[in-house]
C-alpha positions in Angstrom: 1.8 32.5 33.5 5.9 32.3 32.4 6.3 31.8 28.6 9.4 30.4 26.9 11.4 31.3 24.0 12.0 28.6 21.2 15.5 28.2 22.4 14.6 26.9 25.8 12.3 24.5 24.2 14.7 23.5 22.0 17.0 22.9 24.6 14.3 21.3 27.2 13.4 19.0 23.6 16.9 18.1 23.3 17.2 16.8 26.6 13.9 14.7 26.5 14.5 13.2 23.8 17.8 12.1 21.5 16.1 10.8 18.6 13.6 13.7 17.2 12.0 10.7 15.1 10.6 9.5 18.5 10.0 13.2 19.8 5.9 14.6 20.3 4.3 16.5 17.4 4.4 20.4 18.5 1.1 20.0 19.7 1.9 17.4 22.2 5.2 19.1 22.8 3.0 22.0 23.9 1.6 20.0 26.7 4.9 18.9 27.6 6.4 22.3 28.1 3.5 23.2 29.9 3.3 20.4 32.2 7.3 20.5 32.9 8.3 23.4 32.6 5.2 25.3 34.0 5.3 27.6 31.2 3.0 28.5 28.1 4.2 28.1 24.8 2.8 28.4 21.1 2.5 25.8 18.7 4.7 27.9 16.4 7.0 28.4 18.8 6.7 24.4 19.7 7.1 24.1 15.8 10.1 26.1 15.9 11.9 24.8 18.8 11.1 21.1 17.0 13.4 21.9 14.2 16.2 23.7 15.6 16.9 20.9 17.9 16.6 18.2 14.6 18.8 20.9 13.3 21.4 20.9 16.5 21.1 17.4 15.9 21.6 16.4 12.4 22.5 19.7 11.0 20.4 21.8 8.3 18.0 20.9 5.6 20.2 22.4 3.2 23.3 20.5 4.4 21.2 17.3 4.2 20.0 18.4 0.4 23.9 18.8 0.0 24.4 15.1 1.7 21.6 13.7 -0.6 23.8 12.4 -3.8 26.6 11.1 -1.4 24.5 9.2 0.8 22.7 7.3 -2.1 26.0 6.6 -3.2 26.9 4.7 -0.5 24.2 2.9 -0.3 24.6 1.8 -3.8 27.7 0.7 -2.7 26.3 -1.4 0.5 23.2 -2.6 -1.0 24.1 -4.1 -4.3 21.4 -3.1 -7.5 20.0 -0.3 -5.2 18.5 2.0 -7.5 18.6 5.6 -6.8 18.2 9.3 -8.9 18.3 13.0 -8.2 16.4 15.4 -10.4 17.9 19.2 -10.3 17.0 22.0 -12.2 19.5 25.1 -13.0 17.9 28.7 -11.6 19.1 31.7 -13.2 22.3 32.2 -11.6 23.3 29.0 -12.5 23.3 26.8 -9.5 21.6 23.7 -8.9 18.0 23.1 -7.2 16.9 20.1 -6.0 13.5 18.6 -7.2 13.4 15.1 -7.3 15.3 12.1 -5.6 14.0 8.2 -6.1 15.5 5.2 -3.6 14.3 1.3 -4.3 16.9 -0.7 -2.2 18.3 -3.8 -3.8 16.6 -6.2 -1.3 13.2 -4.9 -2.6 13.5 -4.8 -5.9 15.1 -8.6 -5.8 12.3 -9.6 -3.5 9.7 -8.1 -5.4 10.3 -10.3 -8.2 9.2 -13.1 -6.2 5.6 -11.0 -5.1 2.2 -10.7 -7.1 2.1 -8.2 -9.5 0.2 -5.6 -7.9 1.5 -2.3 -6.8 0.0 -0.1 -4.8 0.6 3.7 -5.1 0.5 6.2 -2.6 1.5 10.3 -1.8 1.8 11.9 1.8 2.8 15.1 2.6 6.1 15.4 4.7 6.5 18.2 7.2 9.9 20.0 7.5 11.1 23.0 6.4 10.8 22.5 3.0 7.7 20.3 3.0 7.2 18.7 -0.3 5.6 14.8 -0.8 7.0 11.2 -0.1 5.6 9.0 -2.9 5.4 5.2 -2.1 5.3 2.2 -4.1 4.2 -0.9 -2.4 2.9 -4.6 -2.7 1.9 -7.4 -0.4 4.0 -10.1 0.4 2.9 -14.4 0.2 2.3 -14.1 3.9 -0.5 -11.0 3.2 2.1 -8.2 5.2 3.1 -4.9 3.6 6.2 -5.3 1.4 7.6 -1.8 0.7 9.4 -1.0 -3.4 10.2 2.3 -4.0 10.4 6.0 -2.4 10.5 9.4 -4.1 10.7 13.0 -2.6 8.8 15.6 -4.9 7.6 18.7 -4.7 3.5 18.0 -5.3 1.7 15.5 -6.6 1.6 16.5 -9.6 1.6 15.2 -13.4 5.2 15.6 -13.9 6.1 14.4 -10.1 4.0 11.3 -10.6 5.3 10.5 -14.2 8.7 10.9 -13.3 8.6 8.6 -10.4 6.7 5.8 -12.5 9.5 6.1 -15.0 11.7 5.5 -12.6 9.4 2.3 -11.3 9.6 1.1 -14.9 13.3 0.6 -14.8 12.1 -2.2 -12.2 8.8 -3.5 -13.3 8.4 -3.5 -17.2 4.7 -2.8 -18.4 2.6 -5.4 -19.0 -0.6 -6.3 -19.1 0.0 -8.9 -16.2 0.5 -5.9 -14.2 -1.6 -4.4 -11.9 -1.8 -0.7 -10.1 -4.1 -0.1 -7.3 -4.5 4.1 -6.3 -7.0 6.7 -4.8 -8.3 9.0 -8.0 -5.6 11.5 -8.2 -5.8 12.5 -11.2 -2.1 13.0 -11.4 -1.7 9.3 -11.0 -4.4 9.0 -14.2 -1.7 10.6 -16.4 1.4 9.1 -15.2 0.2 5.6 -15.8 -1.2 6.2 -19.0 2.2 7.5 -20.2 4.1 5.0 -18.2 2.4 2.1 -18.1 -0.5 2.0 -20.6 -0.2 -1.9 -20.8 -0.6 -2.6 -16.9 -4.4 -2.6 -15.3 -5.5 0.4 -13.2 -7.8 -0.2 -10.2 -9.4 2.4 -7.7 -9.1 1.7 -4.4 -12.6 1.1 -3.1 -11.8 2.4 0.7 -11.2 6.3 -1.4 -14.0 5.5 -3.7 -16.7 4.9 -0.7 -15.7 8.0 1.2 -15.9 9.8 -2.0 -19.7 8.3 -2.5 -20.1 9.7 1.3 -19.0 12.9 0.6 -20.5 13.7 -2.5 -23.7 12.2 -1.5 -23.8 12.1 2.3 -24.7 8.7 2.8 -23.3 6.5 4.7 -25.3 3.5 4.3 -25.2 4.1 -0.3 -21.2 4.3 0.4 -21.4 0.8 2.0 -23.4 -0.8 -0.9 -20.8 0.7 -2.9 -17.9 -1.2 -1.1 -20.7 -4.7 -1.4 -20.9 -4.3 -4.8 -17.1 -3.7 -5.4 -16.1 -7.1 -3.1 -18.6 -9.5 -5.2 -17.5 -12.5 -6.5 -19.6 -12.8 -9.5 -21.8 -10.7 -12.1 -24.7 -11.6 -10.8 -24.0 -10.7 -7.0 -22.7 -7.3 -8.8 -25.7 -6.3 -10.5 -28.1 -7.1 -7.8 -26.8 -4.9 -5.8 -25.8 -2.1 -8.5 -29.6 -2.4 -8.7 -30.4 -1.5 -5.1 -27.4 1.3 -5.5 -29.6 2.7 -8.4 -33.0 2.2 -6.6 -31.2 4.3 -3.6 -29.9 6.7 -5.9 -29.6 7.2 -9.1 -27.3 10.3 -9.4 -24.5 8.2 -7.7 -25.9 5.2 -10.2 -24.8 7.4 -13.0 -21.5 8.9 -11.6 -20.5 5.3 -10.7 -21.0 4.7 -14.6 -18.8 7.0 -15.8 -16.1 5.9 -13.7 -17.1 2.3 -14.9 -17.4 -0.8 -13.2 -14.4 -2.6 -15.0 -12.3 0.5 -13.0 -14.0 -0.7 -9.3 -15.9 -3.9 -9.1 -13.9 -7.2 -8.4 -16.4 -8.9 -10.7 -15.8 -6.8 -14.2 -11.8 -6.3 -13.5 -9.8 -7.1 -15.8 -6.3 -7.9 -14.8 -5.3 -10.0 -11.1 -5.8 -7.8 -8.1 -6.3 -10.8 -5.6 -7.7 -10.0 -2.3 -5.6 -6.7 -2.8 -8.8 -4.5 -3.2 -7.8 -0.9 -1.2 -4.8 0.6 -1.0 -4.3 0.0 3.0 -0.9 -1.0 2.8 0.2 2.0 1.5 -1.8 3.9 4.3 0.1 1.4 6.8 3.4 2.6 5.6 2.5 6.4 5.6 1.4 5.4 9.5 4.9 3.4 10.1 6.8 6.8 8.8 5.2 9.1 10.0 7.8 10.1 12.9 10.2 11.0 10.0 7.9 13.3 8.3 9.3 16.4 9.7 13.2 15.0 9.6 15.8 16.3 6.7 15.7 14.5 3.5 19.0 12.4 4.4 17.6 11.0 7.7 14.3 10.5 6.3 16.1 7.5 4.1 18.0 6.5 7.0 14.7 6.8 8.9 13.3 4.6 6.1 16.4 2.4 5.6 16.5 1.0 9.4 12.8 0.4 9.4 12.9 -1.6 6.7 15.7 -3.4 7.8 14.0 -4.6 11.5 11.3 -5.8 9.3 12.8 -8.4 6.9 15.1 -9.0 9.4 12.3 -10.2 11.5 10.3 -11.8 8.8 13.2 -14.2 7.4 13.6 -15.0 11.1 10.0 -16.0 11.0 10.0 -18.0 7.7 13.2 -20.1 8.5 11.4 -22.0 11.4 7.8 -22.3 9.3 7.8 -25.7 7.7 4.7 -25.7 6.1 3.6 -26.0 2.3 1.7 -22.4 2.2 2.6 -19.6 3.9 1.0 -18.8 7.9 -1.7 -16.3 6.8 -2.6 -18.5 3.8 -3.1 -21.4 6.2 -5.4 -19.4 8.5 -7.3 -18.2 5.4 -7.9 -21.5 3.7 -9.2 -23.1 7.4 -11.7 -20.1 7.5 -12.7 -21.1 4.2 -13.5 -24.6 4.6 -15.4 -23.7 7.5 -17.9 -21.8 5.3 -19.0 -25.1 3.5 -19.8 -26.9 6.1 -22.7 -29.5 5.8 -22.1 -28.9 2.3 -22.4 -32.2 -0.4 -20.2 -33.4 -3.0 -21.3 -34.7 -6.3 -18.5 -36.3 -9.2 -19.4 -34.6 -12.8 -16.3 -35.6 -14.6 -12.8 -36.8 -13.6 -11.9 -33.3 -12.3 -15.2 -31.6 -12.4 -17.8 -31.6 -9.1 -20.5 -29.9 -8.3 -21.0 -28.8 -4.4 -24.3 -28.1 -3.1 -24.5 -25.7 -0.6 -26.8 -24.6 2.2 -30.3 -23.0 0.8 -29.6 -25.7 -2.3 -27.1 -23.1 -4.0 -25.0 -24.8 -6.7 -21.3 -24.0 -8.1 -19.2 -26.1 -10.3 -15.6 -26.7 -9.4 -12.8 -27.5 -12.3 -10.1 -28.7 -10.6 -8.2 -29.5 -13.7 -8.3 -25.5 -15.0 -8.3 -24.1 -11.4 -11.6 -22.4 -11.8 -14.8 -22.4 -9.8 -18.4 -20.8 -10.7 -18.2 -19.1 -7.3 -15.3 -16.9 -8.7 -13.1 -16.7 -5.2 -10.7 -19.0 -6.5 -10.5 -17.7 -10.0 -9.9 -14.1 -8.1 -7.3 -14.8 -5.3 -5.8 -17.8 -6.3 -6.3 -19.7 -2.8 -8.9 -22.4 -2.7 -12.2 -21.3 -1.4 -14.1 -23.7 0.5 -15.9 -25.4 -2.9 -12.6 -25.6 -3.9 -11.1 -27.5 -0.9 -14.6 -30.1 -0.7 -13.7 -31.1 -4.5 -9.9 -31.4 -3.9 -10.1 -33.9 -0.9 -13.0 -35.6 -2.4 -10.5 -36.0 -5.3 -7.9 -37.1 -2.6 -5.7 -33.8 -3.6 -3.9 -31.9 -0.8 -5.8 -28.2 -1.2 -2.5 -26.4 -0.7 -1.1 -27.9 -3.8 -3.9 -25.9 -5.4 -2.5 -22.6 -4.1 -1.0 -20.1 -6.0 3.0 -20.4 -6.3 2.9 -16.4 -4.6 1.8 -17.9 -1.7 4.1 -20.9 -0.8 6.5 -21.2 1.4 9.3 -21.7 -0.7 8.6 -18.7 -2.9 
């Protein structure tokens, strides 16, 4: 069968497609060339052809590098308290090499103000000529979708990649122990918090922390009690089944307990991590970028730039015609929840204390006064739980007032 040189796939890619953003993977471009143009063709030599059209296209990587500090000028100068940095070092002839570069657009960090204070930290490799890692700084938005903070380009993720890129995050966010950071264990991100932000509250992200369970035990069905016990509510739902987690096995038992529980488990953390308990958001973003992986590090922010533009584009079109008190997803949430207490009973303690029986006869004791409940899903997330709602209209209070100011409307 034919075979084709890298230039005639570059050329046949060119054609095909204008934006290389949108272009196949070489592996899929392999297919393509094979299905068109009848010919066989390498993944290296797919690889190849990939980047010399994004090079015919948008020129080199090294013109791009050379781009870098003008570009984030101008979008200083279009997005007003956009913050942006470039980290050289000077090799031994005395020119400049790129290491670093950190971009959190004005829009975000004046939005973020407004958001819980949880961020969730993330790394994925990138995929063009020079490689190196996109790290990503996240949190969630009133309306429970992915609200993205800050970018960096490094070279690894690494303890001086990761420190210098929470340095530059603590220009926006001061420490504080009202903070919270959410992360897989990369132990890079261990020491860059504790140098950065030793005041803010550091939780694993219990999606990593199961598969690690599954891999370093190879059970699938001790990795799921894991993620049950993390989720509980209470101490009590905790230790019953850390209990049957030890029964299982007790060599995960006693790795769990050096990590700690106050590290994992919703029940014994310390700071507010709300329903934020994995770091999918930052996963959702890596799968949103992904078709600028592989472009040069100017278009990449471009890349990054317009996507973030169609989205709160889209969701202040969205919020201008919603007129109610809490937020959509809140809404949907909270109607879930009252439909767990159903054919549940009401009983008055105090002015703004009520127990609510449940099914099986199980008791809780709402405060409506301190915005606490025995069951611990409102003290957790801040949205009423079903309990929460049953006292609230039994005291002839609208349950969204009891919501969180993060999640209202008019935040």
């Amino acid at each position: 069968m034919k075979k084709a040189t890298s230039r005639v796939i570059a050329a046949f890619f060119k054609a095909q497609f204008s934006d290389p953003s949108k272009a196949p993977v070489p592996m899929d471009l392999q297919q393509l060339v094979l299905e068109d143009l009848k010919v066989n063709a390498s993944y290296n030599k797919c690889r190849r052809a990939r980047e010399k059209a994004t090079e015919d296209l948008f020129g080199s990587d090294e013109d791009s590098y050379d781009q870098l500090a003008e570009y984030l000028h101008l979008l200083k100068l279009a997005n007003l308290s956009t913050i942006t940095n470039i980290k050289t070092e000077i090799e031994e002839d005395g020119s400049k090499r790129f290491l670093y570069t950190f971009l959190a657009f004005g829009t975000s960090n004046q939005g973020f103000s407004k958001l819980r204070r949880v961020l969730v930290m993330d790394g994925t490799h990138l995929t063009g000529k020079y490689k190196g890692v996109l790290l990503t700084a996240s949190g969630q938005d009133g309306n429970f979708q992915l609200f993205p903070l800050a970018f960096a380009v490094v070279d690894s993720e690494n303890d001086d990649a990761w420190t210098w890129f929470f340095e530059k995050l603590e220009r926006i966010i001061a420490d504080s122990n009202t903070l919270t950071i959410i992360s897989d264990r990369c132990q890079s991100i261990y020491v860059a918090k504790k140098r950065v932000f030793p005041l803010a509250y550091h939780a694993a992200c219990i999606f990593h922390l199961a598969r690690n369970v599954n891999a370093k035990f190879h059970n699938k069905s001790l990795a799921k009690l894991v993620t049950n016990a993390a989720y509980a509510f209470t101490v009590g739902s905790f230790q019953t089944m850390y209990g049957q987690i030890r029964g299982k096995n007790l060599e995960c038992a006693k790795w769990l307990d050096k990590i700690g529980a106050v590290h994992w488990s919703r029940a014994y953390f310390q700071g507010d991590r709300y329903n934020l308990m994995t770091s999918n958001i930052a996963e959702t973003l890596n799968k949103a970028l992904w078709k600028g992986w592989a472009l040069p590090i100017v278009e990449l922010l471009k890349f990054i730039r317009a996507m973030l533009t169609r989205w709160f584009s889209a969701r202040r079109k969205k919020s201008a015609i919603h007129n109610g008190l809490v937020t959509p997803e809140v809404d949907k949430q909270m109607t879930k929840n009252m439909s767990l207490v159903n054919g549940s009973k009401v009983a008055t303690v105090s002015s703004w204390s009520y127990e609510i029986v449940g099914l099986f006869n199980v008791k809780h004791h709402v405060l409506l006064d301190l915005k606490k409940c025995t069951c611990k899903h409102y003290d957790r997330v801040k949205i009423p739980y079903g309990n929460t709602m049953l006292a609230a209209n039994y005291q002839g209070i609208p349950p969204t007032t009891l919501v969180d100011e993060y999640y209202k409307t008019s935040t």
